[in-house]
N, CA and C atoms as a LAMMPS dump frame, in Angstrom:
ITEM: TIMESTEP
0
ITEM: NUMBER OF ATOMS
408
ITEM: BOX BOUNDS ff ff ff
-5.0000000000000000e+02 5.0000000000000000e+02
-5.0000000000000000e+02 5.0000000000000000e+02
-5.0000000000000000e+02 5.0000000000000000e+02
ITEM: ATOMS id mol type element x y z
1 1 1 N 277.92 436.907 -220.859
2 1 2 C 277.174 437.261 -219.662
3 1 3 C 275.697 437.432 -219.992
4 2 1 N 274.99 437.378 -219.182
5 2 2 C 273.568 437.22 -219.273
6 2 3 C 272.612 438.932 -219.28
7 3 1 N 271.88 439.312 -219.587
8 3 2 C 271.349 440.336 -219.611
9 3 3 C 270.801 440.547 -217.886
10 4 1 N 270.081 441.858 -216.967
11 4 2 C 269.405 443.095 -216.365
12 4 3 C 270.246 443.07 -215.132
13 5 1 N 268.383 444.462 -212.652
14 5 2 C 267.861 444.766 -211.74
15 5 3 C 267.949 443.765 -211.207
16 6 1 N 271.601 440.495 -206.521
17 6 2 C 271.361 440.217 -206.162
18 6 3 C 271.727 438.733 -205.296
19 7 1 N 275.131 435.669 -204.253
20 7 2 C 276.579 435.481 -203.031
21 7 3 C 276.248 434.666 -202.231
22 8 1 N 276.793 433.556 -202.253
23 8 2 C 276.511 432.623 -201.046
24 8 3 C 276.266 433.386 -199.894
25 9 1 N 275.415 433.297 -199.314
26 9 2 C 274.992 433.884 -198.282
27 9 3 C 275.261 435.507 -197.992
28 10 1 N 275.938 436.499 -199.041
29 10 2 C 276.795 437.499 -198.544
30 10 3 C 275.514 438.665 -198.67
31 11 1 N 275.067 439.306 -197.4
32 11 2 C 274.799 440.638 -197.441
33 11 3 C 274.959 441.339 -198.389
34 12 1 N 274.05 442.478 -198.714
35 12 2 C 274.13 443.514 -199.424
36 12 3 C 273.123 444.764 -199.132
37 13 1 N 274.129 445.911 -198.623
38 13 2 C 273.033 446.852 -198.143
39 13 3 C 271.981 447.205 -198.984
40 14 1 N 270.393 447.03 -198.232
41 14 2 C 269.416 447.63 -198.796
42 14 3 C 268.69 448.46 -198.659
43 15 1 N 267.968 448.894 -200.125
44 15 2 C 267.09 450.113 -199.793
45 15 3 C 265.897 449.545 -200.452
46 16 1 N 264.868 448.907 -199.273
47 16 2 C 263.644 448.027 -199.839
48 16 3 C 262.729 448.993 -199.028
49 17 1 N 261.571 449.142 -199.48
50 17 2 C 260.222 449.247 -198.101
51 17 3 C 259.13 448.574 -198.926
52 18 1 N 258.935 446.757 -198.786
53 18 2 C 258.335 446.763 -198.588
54 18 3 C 256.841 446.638 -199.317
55 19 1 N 256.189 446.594 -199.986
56 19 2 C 254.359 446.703 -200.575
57 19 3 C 254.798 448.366 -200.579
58 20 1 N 255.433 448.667 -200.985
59 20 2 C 255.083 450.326 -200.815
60 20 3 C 254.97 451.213 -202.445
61 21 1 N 255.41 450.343 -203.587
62 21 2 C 255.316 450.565 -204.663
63 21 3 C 253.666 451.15 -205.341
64 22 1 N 252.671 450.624 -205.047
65 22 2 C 251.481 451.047 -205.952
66 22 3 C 251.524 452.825 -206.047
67 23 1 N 251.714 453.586 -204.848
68 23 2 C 251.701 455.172 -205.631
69 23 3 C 252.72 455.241 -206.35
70 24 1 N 253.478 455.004 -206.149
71 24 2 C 254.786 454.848 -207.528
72 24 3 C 254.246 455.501 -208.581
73 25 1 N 254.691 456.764 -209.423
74 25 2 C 254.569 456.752 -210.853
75 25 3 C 255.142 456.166 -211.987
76 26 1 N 256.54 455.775 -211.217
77 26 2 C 257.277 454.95 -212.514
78 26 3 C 257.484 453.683 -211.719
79 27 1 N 257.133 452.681 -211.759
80 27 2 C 257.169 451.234 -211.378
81 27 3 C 257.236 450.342 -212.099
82 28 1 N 258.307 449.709 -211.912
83 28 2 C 259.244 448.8 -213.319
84 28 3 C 258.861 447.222 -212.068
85 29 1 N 258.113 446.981 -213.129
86 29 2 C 258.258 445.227 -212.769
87 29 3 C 259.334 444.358 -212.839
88 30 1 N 259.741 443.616 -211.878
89 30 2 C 261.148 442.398 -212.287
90 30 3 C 260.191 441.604 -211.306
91 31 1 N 260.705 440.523 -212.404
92 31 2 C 260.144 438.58 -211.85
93 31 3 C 261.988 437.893 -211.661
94 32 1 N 261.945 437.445 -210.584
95 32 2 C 262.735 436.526 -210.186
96 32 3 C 262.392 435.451 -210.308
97 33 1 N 262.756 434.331 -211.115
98 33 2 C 263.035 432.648 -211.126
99 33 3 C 264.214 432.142 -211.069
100 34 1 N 264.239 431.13 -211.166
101 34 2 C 265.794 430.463 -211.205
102 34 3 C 266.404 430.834 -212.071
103 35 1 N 267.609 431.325 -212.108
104 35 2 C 268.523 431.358 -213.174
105 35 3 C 267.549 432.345 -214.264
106 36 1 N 266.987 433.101 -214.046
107 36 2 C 266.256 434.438 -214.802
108 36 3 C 266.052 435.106 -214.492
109 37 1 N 266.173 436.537 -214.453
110 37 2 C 265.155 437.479 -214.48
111 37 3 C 264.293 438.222 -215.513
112 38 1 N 263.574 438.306 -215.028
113 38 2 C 262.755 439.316 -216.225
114 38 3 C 261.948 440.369 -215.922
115 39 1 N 262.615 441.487 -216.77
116 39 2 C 262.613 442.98 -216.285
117 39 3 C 262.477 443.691 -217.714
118 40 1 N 261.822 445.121 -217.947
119 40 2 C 262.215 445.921 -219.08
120 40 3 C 263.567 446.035 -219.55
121 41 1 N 263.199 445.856 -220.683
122 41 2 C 264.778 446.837 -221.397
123 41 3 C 265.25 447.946 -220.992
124 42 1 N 264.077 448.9 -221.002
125 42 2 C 263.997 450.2 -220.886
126 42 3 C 263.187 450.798 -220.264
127 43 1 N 263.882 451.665 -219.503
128 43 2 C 262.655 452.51 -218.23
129 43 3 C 263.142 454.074 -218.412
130 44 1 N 262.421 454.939 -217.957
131 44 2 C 262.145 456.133 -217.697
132 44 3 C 263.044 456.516 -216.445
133 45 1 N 264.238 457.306 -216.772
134 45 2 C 264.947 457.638 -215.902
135 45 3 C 264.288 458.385 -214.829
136 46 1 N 265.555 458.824 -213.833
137 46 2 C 264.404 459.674 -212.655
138 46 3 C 264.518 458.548 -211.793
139 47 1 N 263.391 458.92 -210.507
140 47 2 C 263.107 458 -209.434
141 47 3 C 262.3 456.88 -210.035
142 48 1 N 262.829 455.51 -209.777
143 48 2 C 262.057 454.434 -210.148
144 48 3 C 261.848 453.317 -209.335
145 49 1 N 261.015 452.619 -208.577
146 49 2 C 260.75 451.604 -208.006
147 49 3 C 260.696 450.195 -208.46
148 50 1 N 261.767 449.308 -208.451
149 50 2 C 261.778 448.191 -209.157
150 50 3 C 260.331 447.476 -208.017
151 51 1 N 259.269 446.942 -208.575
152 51 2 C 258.845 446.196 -207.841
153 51 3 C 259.248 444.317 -207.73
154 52 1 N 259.874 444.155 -207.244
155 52 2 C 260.394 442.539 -207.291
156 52 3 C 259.602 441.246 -206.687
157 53 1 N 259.253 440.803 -207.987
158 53 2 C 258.587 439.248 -207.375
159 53 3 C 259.448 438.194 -207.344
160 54 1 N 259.388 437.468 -206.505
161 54 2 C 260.325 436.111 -206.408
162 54 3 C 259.854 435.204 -206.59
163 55 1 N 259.469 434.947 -207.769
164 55 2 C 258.547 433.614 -208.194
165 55 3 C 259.727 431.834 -208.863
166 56 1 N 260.657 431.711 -207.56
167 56 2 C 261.837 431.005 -207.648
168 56 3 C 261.324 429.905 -206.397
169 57 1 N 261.664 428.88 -206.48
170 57 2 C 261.986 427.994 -205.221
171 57 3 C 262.205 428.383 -204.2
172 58 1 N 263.665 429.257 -204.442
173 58 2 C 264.966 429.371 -203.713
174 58 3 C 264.691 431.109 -203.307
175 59 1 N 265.287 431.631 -202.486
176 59 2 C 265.161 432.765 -202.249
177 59 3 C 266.507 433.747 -202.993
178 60 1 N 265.981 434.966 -203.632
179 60 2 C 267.344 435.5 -204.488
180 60 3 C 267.406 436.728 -204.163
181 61 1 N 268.065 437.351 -204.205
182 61 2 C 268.434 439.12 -204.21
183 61 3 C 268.552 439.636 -205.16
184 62 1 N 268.693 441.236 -205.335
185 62 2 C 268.584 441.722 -206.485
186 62 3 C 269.365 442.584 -206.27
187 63 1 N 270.529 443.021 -207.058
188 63 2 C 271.71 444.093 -206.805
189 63 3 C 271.252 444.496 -208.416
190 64 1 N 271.627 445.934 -208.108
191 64 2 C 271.815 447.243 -209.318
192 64 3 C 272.717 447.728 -209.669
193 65 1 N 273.527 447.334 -210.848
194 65 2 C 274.732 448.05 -211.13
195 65 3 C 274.935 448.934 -212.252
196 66 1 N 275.775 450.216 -212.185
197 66 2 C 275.528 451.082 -213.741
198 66 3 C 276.758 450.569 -214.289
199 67 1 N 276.517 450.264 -215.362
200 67 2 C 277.29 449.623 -216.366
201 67 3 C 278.322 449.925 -216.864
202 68 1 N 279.651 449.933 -216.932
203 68 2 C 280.812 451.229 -217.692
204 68 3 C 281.679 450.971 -218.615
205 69 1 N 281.202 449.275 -219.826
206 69 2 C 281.759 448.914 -220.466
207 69 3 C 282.681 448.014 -219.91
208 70 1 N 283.301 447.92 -218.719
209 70 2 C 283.95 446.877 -218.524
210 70 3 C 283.689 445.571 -217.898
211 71 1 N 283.729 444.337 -217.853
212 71 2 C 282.927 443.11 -217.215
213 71 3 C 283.123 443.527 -215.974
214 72 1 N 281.906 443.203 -215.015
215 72 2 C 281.38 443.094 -213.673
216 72 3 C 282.899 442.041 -213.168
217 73 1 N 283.506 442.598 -212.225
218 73 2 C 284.388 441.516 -211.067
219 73 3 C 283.982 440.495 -210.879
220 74 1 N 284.754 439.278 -210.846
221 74 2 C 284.69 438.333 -210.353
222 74 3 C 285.448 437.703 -209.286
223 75 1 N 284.916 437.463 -208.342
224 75 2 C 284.97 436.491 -207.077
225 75 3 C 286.408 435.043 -207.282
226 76 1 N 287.069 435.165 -206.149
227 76 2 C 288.127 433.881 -206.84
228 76 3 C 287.118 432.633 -207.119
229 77 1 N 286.2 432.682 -206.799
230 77 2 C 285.42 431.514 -207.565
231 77 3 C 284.625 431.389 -208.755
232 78 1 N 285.047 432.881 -209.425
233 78 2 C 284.704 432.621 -211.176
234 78 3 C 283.266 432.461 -211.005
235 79 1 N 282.2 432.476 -210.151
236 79 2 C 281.043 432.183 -210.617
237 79 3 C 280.267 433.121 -209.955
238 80 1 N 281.038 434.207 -208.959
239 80 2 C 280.159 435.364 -208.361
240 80 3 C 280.791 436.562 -208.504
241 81 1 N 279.711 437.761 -208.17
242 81 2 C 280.247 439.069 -208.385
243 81 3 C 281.049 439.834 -207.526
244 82 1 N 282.211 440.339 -207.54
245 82 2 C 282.847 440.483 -206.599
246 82 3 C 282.61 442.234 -206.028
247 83 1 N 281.631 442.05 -205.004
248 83 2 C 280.694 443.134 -204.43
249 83 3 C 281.228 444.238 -204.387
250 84 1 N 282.546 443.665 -203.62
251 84 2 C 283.103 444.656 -202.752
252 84 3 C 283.87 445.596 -203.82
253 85 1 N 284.086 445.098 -204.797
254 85 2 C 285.205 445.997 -206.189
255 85 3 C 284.329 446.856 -206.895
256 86 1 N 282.593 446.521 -206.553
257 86 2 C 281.837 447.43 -207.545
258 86 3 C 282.151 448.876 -206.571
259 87 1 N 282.188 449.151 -205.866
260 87 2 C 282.427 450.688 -205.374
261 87 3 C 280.528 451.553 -205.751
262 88 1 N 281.218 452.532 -206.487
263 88 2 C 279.79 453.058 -206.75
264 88 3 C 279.042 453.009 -207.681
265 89 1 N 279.766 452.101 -208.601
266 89 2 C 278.982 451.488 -209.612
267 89 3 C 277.426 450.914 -209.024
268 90 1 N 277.547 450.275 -208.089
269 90 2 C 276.433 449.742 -207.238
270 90 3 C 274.856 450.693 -207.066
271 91 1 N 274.32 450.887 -207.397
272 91 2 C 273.332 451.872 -207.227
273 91 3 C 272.157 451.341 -206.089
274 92 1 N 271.883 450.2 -206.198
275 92 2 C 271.26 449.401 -204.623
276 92 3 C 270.922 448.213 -204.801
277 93 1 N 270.225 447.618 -203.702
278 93 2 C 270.528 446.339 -203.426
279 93 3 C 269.196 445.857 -202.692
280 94 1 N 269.011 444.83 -202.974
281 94 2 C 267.764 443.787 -202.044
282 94 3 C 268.434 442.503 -201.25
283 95 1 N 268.196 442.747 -200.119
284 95 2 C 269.098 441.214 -199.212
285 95 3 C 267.924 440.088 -200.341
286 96 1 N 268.326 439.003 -199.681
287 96 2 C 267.673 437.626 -200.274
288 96 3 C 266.15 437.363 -199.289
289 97 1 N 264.962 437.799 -200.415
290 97 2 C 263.785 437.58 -200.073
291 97 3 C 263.386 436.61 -200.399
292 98 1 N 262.292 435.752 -199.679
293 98 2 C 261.798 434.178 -199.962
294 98 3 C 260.942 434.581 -200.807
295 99 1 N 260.755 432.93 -201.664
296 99 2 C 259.689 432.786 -202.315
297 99 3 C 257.912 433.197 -202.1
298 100 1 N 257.668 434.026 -203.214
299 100 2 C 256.326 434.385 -203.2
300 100 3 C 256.251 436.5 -202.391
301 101 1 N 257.476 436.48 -202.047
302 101 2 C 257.842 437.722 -202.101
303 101 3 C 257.525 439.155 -203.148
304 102 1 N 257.489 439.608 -202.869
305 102 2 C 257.439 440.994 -204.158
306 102 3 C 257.606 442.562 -202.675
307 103 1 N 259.132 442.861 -202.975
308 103 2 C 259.718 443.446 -202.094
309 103 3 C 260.132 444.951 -203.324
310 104 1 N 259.921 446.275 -202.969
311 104 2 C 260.05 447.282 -203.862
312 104 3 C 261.908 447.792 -203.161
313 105 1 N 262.193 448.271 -204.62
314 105 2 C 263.525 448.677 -204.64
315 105 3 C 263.347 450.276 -205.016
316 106 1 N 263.734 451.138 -204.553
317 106 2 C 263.466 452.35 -204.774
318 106 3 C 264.796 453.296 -205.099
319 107 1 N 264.896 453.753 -206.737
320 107 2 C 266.358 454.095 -207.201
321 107 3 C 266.176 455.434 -207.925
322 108 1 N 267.484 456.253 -207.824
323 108 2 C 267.626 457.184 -208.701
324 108 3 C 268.28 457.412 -210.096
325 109 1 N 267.998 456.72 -211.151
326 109 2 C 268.455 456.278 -212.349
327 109 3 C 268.86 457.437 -212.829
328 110 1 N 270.107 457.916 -212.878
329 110 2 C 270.287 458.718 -214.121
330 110 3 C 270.272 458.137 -215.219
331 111 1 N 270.339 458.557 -216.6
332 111 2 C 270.003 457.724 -217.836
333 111 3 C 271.333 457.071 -218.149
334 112 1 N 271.589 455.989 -218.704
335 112 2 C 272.861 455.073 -218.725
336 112 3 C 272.246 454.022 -218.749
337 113 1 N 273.32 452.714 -218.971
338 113 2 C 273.145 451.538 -218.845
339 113 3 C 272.888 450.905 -217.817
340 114 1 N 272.569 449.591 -217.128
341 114 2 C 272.481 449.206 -216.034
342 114 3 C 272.089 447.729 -215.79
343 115 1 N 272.939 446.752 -214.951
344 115 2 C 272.617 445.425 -214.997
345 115 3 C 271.98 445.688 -213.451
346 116 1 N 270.928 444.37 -213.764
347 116 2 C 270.485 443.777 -212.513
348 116 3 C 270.485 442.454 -212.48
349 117 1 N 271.126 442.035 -211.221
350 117 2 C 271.07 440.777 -210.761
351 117 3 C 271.317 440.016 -209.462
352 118 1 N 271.3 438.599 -210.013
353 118 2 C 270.991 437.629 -208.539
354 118 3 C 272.522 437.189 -208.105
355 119 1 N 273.053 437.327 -207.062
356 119 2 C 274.518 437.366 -207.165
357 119 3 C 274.321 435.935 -205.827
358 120 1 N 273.09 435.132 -205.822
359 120 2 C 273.653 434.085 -205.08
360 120 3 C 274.523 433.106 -205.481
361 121 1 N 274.81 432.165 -204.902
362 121 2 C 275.897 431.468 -205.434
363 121 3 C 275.735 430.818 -206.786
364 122 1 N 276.16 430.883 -207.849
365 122 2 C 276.043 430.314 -209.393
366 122 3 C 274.448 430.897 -209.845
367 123 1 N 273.788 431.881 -209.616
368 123 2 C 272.917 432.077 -209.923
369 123 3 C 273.417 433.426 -211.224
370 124 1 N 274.148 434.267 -211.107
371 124 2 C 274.664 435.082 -211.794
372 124 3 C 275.117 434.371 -213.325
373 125 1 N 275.752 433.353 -212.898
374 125 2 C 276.752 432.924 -214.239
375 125 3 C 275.793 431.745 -215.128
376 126 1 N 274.616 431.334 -214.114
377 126 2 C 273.59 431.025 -214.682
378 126 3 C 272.605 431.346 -215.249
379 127 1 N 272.832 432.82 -215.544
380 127 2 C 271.869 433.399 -216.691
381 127 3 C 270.934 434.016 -215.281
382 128 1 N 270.894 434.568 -214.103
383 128 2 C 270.047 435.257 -213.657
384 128 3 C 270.873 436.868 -213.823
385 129 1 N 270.393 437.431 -214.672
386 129 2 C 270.741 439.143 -214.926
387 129 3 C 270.204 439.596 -216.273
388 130 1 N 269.733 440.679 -216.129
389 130 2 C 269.19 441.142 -217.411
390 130 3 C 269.822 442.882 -217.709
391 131 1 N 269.835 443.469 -218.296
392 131 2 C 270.298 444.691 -218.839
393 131 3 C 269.023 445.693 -218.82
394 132 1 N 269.343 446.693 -218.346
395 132 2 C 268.276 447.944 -218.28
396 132 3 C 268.952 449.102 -219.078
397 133 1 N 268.129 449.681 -219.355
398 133 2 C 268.88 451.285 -219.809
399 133 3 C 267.515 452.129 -219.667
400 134 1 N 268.314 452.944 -219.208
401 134 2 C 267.597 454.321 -218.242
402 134 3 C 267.583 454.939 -219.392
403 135 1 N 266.383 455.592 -219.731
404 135 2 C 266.1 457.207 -221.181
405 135 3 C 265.965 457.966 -220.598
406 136 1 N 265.934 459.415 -220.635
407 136 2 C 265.56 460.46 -220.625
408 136 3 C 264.096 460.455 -221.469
């Protein structure tokens, strides 16, 4: 599986507002491209604002999951995340913003592990996810 901070067409409730990141004290950059993201390793637990650019063709989402050692669900089609089984593993979510986007995600990290990713269709199993871990 691919490392970090997003289903054919499938919804995912969000908690975005928006350009609203610059007062942010802790503001974690993620770049969206095809089949990548790129995000810190490591962030500063606490309240954190992913700020998300979508610098992709295609328009992608960004789902947050805390990590618990066991592989992320899969979808009967082996190539997506199966949403509905994460429960509260899920910590939040960005619907699918277009290109040239940069939409803020606003989270409460306790310290732990944590993937983020693009859960459109084959974008996941194509290497869009990267691994975070929250410090104290």
């Amino acid at each position: 599986m691919g490392l970090v901070l997003a289903v054919a067409i499938s919804g995912c409730g969000g908690t975005s507002k928006p350009g609203s990141a610059g007062g942010g004290k802790n503001v974690v950059p993620v770049v969206e491209h095809d089949f990548q993201i790129k995000a810190p390793s490591r962030v500063a637990a606490g309240a954190v604002t992913f700020a998300v650019s979508n610098d992709g063709p295609d328009q992608h989402e960004l789902i947050v999951v805390r990590l618990s050692g066991k592989p992320l669900p899969l979808r009967g089609d082996g190539i997506t995340i199966d949403e509905e089984k994460l429960g509260k593993a899920e910590i939040g979510a960005l619907e699918p913003g277009p290109t040239g986007s940069v939409r803020d995600l606003r989270l409460d990290l306790p310290p732990g592990r944590y993937r983020v990713f693009c859960n459109m269709y084959g974008h996941y199993m194509s290497g869009m996810s990267a691994d975070v871990v929250a410090v104290k």
